[in-house]
N, C-alpha and C positions, 0 to 999 in steps of 0.2 A: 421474795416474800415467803415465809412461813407461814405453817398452816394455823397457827393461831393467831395470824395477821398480823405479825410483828414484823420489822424489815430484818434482813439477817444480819446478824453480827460481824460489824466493821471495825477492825482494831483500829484503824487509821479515824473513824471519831472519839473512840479511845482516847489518844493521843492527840488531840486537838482539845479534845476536854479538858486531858490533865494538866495541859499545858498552859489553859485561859484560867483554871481553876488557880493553880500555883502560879501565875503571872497576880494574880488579885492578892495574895497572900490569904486563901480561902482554904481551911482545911475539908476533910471527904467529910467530915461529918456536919460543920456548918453548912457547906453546901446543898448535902443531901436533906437538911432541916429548912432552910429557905426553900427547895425546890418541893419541901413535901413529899418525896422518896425515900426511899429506905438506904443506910447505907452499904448493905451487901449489893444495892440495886445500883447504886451509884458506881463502887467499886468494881462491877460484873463490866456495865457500860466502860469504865476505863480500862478495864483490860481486855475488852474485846470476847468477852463469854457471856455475855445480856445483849438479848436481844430487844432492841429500846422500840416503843412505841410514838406513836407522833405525840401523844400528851405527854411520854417522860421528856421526849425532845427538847420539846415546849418550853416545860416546866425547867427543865435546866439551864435554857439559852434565857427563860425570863428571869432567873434569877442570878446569871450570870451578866445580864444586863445587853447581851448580843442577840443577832439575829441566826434565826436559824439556821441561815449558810453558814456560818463561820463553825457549825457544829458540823455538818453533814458535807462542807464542799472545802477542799484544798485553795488556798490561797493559791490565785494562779489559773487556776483550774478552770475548764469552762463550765456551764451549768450542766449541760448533760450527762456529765461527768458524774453528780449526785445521783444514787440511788432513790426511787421512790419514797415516800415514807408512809406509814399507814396509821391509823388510827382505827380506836370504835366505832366509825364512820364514815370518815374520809381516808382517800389514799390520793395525796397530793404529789405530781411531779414538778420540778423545778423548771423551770422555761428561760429566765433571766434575773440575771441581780444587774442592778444599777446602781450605783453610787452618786451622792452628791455632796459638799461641805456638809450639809446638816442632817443628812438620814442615806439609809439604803433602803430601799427598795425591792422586794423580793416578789416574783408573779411565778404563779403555779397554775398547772391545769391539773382541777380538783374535777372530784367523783364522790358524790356522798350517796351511800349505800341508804335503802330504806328502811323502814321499821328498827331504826337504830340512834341513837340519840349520843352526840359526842361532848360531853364536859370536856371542854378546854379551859389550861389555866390561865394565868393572868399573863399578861406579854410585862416586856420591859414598861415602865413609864412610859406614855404619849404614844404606845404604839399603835397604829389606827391600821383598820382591816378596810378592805375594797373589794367587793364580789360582786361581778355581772356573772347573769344567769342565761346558759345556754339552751338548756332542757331540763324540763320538770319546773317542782316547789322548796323551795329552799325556805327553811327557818333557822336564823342564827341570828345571832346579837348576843348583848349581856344577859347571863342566864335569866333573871326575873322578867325579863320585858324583850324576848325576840323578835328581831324585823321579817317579815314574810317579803318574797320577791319571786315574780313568776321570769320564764323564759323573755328577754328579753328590755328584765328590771336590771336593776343596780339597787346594792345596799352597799352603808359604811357605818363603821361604830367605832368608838374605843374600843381594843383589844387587849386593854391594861388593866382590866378587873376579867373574872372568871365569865367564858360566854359558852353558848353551845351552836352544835352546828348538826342539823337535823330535816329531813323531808317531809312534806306535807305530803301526804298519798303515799300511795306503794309507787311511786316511779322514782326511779334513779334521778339526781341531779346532775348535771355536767355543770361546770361555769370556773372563770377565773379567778385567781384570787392572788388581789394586791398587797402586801404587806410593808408597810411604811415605816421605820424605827429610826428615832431621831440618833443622831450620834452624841 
């Protein structure tokens, strides 16, 4: 991790980028116009000198239409294998992806920082979020109307319009988080 909370620059999601991007027939700048990025931003991320955030991540995989393994984890690969990723508030680790005919499946164990509020953008279509809470207050949902959930709650929401993910108090959150993406 870097010190402006960014994960470090992996040329290997570079290349997995450029690869899903030009598998779509997407040029770097349509891309970067869907994802709401800039394209030297885009361009940095595929060659490995941008250092991507968890919302550029996001933003890339939701407008690529994939989940965010297929950006940060090698086909093959086991989870572990994936670097952290961080954001304005969370720094999520990868735990497992699971596959079924009609979605995958992504579970992280998240850490939401406090006094810090994280704009997330929209996921693919029908992509639906799952977080049980381990410790603290968690506020997240679709950014107008966020769900609150104490230690030992569960929330779910669409994750296909723009939501935020934020604490109630000064205490750190711990909890997991499910992410569902239809195929």
């Amino acid at each position: 991790m870097e010190p402006d909370g960014t994960s470090r620059a992996d040329p290997a999601v570079g290349e997995r980028l450029r690869a899903l991007r030009e598998a779509r027939g997407v040029s770097l700048s349509a891309l970067a116009r869907a994802a709401g990025i800039g394209k030297a931003t885009l361009s940095g991320l595929e060659h490995g000198t941008r250092n991507p955030t968890l919302e550029t991540l996001y933003a890339v995989a939701g407008a690529l239409g994939v989940p965010l393994t297929a950006l940060v984890l090698a086909p093959g690969d086991p989870p572990g294998a994936a670097a952290d990723v961080r954001g304005a508030a969370v720094t999520a680790t990868l735990l497992e992806v699971f596959e079924e005919a009609g979605a995958t499946f992504e579970l992280f164990w998240m850490r939401v920082r406090p006094g810090v509020v994280q704009h997330s953008p929209p996921h693919a279509p029908g992509v639906t979020e799952h977080v049980t809470v381990h410790q603290g207050v968690l506020r997240a949902g679709p950014g107008p109307v966020p769900l609150v959930a104490r230690a030992g709650e569960h929330i779910s929401f669409e994750a296909d319009v723009p939501h935020v993910y934020g604490t109630v108090g000064p205490d750190e959150v711990v909890a997991n988080l499910l992410i569902r993406s239809p195929r």
